[in-house]
N, C-alpha and C positions, 0 to 999 in steps of 0.2 A: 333760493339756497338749496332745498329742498333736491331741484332740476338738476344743479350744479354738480348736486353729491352722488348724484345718480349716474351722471354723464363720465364723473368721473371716476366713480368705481367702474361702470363697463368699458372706459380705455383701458385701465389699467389691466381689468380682469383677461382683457382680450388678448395682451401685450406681455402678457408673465406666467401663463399657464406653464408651459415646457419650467421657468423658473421652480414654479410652484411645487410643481411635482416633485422636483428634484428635491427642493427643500423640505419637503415632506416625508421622504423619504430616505432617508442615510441610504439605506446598505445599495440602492439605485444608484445614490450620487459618488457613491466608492466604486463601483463597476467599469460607471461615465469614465472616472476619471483612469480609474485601472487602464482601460482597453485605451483611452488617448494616450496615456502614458507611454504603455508596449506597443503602441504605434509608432510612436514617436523613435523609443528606444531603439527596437527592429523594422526590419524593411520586412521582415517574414511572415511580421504575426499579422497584419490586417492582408490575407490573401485567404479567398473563396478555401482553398484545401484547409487551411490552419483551422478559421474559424469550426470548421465543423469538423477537423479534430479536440478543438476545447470543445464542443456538443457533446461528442463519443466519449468524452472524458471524464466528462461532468455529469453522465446519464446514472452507472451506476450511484453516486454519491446521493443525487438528485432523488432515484427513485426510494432508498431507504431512509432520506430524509424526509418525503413526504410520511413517509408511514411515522417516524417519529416525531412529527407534525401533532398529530393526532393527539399522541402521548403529553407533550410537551405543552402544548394546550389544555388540556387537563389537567396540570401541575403535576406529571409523572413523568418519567424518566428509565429510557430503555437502553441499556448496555448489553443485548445479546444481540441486535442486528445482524452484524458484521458475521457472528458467527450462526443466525441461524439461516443467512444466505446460506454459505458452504456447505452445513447438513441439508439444505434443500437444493442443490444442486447435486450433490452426491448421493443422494437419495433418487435424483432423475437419473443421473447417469449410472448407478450400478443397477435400480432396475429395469432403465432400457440396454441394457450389454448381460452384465449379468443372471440378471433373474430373468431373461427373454419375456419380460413386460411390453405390451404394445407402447410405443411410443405416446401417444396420447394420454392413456392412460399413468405412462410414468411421471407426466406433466403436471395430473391432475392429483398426482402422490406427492411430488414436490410440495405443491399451492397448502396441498392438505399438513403438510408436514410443518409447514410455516404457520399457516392458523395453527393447527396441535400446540407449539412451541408460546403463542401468543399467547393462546384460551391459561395453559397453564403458568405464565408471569400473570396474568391478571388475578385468576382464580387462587395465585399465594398471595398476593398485593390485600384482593378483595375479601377474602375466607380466613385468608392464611395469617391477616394482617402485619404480613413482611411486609419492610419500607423498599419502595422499588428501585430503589439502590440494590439492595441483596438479593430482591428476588431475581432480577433482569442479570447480575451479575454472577449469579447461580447459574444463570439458563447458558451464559455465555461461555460457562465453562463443559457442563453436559452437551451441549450442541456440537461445541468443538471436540470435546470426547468420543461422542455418535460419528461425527463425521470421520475420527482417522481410524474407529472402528471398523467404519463399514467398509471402508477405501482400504484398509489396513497400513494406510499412512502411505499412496499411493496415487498423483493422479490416474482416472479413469476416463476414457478416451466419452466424449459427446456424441449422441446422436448426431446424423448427420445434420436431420430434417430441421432438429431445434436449433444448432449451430448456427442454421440461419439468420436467426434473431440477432448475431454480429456479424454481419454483411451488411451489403447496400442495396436499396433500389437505384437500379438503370446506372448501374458503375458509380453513383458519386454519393444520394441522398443516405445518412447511416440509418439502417434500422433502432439500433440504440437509442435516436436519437428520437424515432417517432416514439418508441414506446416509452420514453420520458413523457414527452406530452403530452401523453396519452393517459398517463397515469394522474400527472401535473391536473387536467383537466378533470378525472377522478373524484383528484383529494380537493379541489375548489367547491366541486358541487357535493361532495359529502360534508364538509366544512359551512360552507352557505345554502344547501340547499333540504338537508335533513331534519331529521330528529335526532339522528345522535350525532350532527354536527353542531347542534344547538347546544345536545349538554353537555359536548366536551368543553365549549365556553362557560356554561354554567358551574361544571363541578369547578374547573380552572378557576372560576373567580370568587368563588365560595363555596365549598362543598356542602358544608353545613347546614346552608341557605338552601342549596341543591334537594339535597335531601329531606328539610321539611317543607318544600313545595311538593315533594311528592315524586320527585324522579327516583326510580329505581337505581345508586349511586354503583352497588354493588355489581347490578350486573353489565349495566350502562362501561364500567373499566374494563372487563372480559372483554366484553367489543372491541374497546379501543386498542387494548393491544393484541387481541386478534388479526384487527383489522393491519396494526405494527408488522405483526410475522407474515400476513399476507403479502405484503410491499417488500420484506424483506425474502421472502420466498420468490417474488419476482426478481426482485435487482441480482439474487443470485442466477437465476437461471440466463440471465442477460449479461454477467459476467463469464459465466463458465461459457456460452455461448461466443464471446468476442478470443477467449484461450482456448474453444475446444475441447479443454478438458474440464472434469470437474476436481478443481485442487483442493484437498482438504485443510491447508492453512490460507485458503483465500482469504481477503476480505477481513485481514486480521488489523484490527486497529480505525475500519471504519466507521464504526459506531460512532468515535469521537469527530471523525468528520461529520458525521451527521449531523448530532448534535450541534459541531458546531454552522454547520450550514442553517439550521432552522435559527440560533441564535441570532448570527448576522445578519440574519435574512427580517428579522423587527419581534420575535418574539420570547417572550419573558420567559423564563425558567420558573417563575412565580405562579405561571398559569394563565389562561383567561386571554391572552394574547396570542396572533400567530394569524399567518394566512399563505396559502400555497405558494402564492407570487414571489412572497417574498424567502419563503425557501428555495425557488429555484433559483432566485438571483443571487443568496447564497453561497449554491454550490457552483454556481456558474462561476465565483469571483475568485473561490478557492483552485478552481479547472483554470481559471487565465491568468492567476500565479503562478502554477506550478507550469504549466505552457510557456507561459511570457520566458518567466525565470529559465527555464532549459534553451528556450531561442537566445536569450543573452550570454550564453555560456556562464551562468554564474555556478560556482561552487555549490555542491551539494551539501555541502555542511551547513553553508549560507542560506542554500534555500530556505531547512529549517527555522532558521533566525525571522528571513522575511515572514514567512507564511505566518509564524507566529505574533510578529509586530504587528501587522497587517490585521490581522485576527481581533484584538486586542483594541487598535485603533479605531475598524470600522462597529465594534458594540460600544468604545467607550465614546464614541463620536454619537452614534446613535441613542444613546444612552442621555447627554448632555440635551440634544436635540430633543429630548421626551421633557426633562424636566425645564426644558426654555419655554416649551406648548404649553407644559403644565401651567406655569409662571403666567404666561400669555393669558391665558384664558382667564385667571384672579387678578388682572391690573390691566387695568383699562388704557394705561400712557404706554402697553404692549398690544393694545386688540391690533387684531388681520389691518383696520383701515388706520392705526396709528403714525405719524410720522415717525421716520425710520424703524419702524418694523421691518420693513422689507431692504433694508441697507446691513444692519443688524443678520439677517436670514442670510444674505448673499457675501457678509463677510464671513457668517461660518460656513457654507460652503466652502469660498474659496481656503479657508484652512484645511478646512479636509483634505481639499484636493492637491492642497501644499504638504502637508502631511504626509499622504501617498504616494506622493509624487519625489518626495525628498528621500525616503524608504526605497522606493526603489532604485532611484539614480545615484543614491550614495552605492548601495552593494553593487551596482553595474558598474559604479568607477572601478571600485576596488578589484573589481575583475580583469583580467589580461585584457579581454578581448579579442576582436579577430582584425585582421587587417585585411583589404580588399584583395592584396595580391599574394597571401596563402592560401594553402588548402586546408580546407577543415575534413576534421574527424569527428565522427562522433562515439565516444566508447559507452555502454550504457556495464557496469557490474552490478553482479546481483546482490551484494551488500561491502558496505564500505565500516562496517561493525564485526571484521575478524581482519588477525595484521596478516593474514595471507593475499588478501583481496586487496589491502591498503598497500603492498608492496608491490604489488602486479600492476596497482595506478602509477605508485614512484617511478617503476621502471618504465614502463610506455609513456609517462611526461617529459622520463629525460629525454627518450628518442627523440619524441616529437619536440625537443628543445632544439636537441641536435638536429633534425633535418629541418626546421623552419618551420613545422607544422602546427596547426593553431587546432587544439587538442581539447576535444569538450569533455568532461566527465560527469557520468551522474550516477547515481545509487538508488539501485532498486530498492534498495531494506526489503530483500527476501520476501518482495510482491512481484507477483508474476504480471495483475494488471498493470502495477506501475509503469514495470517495463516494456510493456504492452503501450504506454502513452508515451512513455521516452520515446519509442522507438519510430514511432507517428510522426513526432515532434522533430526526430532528427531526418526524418524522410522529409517533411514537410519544409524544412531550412534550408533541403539542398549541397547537404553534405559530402563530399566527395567519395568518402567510404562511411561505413558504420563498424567495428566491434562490439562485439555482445559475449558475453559469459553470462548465459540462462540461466535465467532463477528455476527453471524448471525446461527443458530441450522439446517438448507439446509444445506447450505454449503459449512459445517464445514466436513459432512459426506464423501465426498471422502475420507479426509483423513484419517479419524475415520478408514473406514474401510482397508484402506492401514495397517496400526496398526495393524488391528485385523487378518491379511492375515499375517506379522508377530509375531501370540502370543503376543502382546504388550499390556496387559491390558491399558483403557482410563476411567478416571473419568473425569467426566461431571461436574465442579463446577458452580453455580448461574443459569447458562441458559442448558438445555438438547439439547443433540445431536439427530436429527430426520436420519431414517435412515440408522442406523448404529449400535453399537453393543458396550454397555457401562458398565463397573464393578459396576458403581452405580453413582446417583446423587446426588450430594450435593448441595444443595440450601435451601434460602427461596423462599415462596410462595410469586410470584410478583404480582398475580389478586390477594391473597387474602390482601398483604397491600395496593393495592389500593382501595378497600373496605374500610378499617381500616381507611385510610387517610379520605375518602366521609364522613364515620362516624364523624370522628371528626372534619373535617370542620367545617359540618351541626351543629353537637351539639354549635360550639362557635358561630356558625351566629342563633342560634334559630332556625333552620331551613328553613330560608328565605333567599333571597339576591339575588345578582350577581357574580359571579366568571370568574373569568380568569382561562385558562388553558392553562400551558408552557411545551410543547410536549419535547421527546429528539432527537435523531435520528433517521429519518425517516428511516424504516426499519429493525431497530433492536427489537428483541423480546422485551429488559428490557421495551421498549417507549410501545410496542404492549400491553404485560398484563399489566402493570400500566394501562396506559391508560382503558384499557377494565375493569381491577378490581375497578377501581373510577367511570366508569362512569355505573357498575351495581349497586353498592352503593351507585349513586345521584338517581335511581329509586326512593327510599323509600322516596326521597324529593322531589317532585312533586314541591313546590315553592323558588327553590335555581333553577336560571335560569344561564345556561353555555353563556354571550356574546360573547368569544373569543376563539377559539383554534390557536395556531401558535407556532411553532416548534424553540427552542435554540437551540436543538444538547447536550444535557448535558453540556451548555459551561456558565460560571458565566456573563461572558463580554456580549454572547448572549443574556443571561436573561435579563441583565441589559438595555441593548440596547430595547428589543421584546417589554419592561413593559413599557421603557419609551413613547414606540410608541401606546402602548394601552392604557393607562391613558387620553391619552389626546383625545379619541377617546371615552372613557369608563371612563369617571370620578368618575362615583357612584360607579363600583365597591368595593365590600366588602371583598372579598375572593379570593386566590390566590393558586391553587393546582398546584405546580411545580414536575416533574415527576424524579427528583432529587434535594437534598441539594445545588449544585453548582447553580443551575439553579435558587432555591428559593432566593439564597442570594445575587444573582443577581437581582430581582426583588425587594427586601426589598430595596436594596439601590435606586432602582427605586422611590421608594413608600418615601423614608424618613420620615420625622417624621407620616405618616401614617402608617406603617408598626407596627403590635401591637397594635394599638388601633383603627383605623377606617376601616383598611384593615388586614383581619388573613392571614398568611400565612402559608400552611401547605408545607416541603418539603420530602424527601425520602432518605434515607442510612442511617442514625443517623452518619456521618461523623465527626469529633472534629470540625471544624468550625459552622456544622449544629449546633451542640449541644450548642457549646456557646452562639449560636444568639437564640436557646429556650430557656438559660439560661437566655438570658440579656432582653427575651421579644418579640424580632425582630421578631422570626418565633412562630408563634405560637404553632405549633408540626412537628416532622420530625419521620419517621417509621423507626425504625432502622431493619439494618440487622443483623448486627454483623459482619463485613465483614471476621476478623482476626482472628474469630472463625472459620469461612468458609472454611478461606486459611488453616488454623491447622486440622481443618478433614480430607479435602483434600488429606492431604498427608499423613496423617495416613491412610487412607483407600487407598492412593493408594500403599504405603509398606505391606499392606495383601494383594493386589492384587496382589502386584509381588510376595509374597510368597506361591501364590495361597490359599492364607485362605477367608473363607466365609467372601462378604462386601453385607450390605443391600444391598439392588436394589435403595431403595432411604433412603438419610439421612437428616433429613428435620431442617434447623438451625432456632430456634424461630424467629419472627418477633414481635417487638412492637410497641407500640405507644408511643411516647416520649414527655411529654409536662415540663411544667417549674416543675409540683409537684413532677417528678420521675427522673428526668434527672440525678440528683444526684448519681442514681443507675447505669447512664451508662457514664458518666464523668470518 
């Protein structure tokens, strides 16, 4: 009997390993199933280039979630990553340009700036006894402060030498991609092979316990998230290094991918749990969603939804999976050599993988699609969260309804990496042309030129690509309506007064030439005096909030130059019953809400763009370019001034 039980656990053994694992493992067995899925789904995504753009994609995420490995493991919790990449990226590249820092050295100022940033969340955590909720949350907003500081809210052009670090070896292998593994390898043997990989599992699974064996708890946390800002000091340097520049609102919002990378990837937020593996396989499943999903043309609103389902799915999957072992292990009619245990293990699998599998082919249904004998486009905008960007999509849909064209859209959300992996993704699909409106015109240029190393003609809509190699631009001119704007302030104030001025986001062009074209055009007004500049971010709530805080600082003001419509209408409500009659407000896009608040008097005048004229060129010029027929070099969309006497005309 004995023989019997022997011979037949090592059939079995021998014959269900690859099973095993999988079952063993959730956030592995959602990957599996991911990448069959988007194989299945597209003919795109399982091809040599793709894959190792989901690498380049997943590297940054990857390497700051290792560093939040660490943390996470020891039942703490770090919300400045995301922004102490940026301060340590801008910190390399202002003093290798600016401070004429030797290169190396400005490297090794970065790294340092990252530990700095660590040593002090741990040192409030440990000393300070903040909960690392506030303190890491503190850090994320100083970090992001320091960084538009020092930039002055500007990207800063990259060493050359470090740029390297987003290139290739030998034209194909990404650098990005070794120094993930590289780090990946790192955080394994610091994790398994230390002493302070030991007590980040010990404080993680009892602190208290930790601490009267005798581990030093207090300083043993310095480390760890030292060791956090050091990895997040890397992933910046290898982001700014793939855009070249160092942008000071990079990397905004990655923290929570991190986190959630280490989460799906098998470890507790409770502590005590966690291993490198399984964060990279993590961040890998988040990279071939967000890959997968842009090869399918699915909606960018949608994307959201998935990534979040998905999310959600493979911890509550992985989750079940913990408390089934647990179970396992206290009842013996579930032990490893039970009858149907392993029938039981391979029916939740295959749920999983029906789960995922159902998630994503429902949103593919719901999507257009492409048809074999269209041309695709790809448009990538840099954010689909202001209605000037949302009308510039309306209008290039309907073209591309009207010519046949099978029309992809995606939204940067005002990340310059993001767009950076759009633009990969739509190189990688084999697009006929690309559209881009830059979240930032630096860059945007890696990828421009990826395209152009493919024959991919790129049109450049509302903002130009620097850098790089474009079929033509379509825009209006942003310095000259901020001119226009200056003008008609001054005309409705007599040429006298006080003005506020409501900046957009720091570091993007549209904020640069507004700003620069208004305030050559206050020249000619020698007594229209500027009290305030301060920055909403193109965001209505911001405006409203920025205006309520300067009024009361700035009472007399007369005049209101908002460097977009959401921004102004923000501020009118700010202003109430002064808005229109003792304070003008002039705003920017001539967007439907802008227009009705100059309609109803609130704003005084808004410079229209015509956004959905914009989007409609766009992709007629970029259908000559795929057909290679001559497109101007630039196509320039009127801009006006819109006050109550004309609006009529663009109502």
């Amino acid at each position: 009997m004995a023989t019997e039980t022997l011979k037949s656990d090592t059939g079995a053994g021998g014959t269900s390993v690859i099973r095993r694992v999988l079952l063993d493992n959730g956030a592995l067995s959602a990957l599996v199933v991911l990448v069959v899925a988007m194989s299945l789904l597209s003919g795109d995504f399982l091809t040599t280039q793709n894959l190792l753009n989901v690498g380049v994609q997943a590297a940054v995420t990857a390497i700051l979630a290792f560093g939040v490995t660490f943390v996470i493991v020891s039942a703490g919790i770090d919300l400045s990553v995301g922004s102490v990449a940026a301060l340590s990226a801008t910190v390399l590249a202002w003093s290798a340009t600016s401070a004429g820092v030797p290169v190396v050295l400005a490297v090794v100022l970065a790294i340092v700036t990252g530990i700095a940033c660590g040593f002090v969340n741990g040192a409030l955590i440990s000393y300070g006894k903040l909960p690392p909720f506030i303190a890491t949350l503190a850090m994320l907003s100083i970090a992001r402060g320091l960084s538009l500081v020092i930039s002055q809210g500007s990207p800063i052009a990259f060493p050359e030498s470090v740029s390297r670090l987003g290139d290739t070896l030998g034209g194909w292998l990404p650098v990005p991609v070794l120094v993930m593994i590289a780090m990946g390898l790192v955080t394994a043997l610091i994790l398994g092979r230390t002493f302070i990989g030991r007590s980040m599992y010990a404080i993680g699974g009892n602190e208290e316990a930790a601490r009267l064996s005798g581990l030093r708890v207090k300083r043993q946390k310095i480390v760890i998230y030292a060791l956090s800002g050091l990895f997040a000091a890397v992933a910046g340097i290898v982001l700014a290094s793939r855009l070249v520049s160092a942008q000071p609102q990079a990397a905004q919002g990655y923290e929570l991918d991190a986190i959630a990378a280490v989460v799906i990837g098998g470890a507790s937020l409770a502590g005590g749990v966690g291993k490198a593996s399984g964060t990279l396989i993590g961040a890998l499943i988040l990279a071939v969603l967000r890959n997968g999903l842009n090869l399918l043309s699915v909606s960018a609103f949608w994307q959201q939804v998935v990534i979040g389902v998905v999310i959600a799915l493979a911890v509550l999957l992985d989750t079940l999976r913990r408390k089934a072992g647990s179970g396992a292990a206290s009842s013996a009619g579930t032990a490893p050599g039970a009858p149907g245990a392993g029938r039981r293990g391979a029916l939740k699998f295959a749920g999983a993988a029906l789960c995922v599998a159902l998630v994503v082919g429902a949103v593919s249904y719901f999507n257009s699609g492409s048809s074999g004998g269209t041309k695709k486009v790809g448009m990538s905008l840099s954010t689909l969260n202001n209605p000037f960007f949302v009308q510039m999509k309306e209008g290039a849909q309907a073209e591309a309804e009207k010519a046949g064209i099978d029309l992809t859209v995606t939204d940067a959300q005002n990340d310059a990496s993001q767009q950076a992996n759009q633009l990969q993704n739509f190189t990688s699909s084999g697009v006929s042309s690309i559209i881009v409106n830059p979240v930032d015109s630096d860059a945007v240029g890696p990828g421009v030129r990826t395209a152009n190393k493919a024959d991919i003609p790129v049109i450049a809509a509302d903002r130009g690509v620097n850098k790089a190699d474009t079929a033509t631009l379509v825009a209006s001119d942003n310095v000259a309506g901020g001119k226009l704007a200056a003008d008609a302030l001054a005309d409705k104030l007599g040429g006298k007064g006080s003005i506020v001025i409501l900046q957009g986001t720091a570091g993007t062009s549209a904020s640069r030439e507004r700003g620069a074209g208004f305030a050559e055009g206050l020249k000619a007004y020698p007594d229209i005096k500027v009290v305030a500049k301060q920055p909403a971010d193109f965001d209505r709530t911001k405006g409203l909030d920025v205006m309520t805080n300067l009024i009361q600082s700035h009472p007399g003001v007369t005049g209101v130059f908002a460097e977009n419509d959401e921004m102004a209408l923000g501020a009118a409500k700010a202003l109430g019953s002064k808005a229109g009659k003792s304070v003008s407000v002039v705003g920017f896009d001539g967007t439907p809400d802008g227009l009705k608040a100059v309609e109803a008097g609130t704003l005084y005048a808004s410079v229209a763009q015509q956004p959905a004229e914009l989007g409609k060129i766009a992709v007629q010029n970029a259908v000559k370019a795929a057909k290679d027929e001559k497109v101007a070099s630039t196509v320039k969309v009127p801009v006006k001034v819109v006050t109550r006497e004309n609006v009529a005309d663009f109502s």
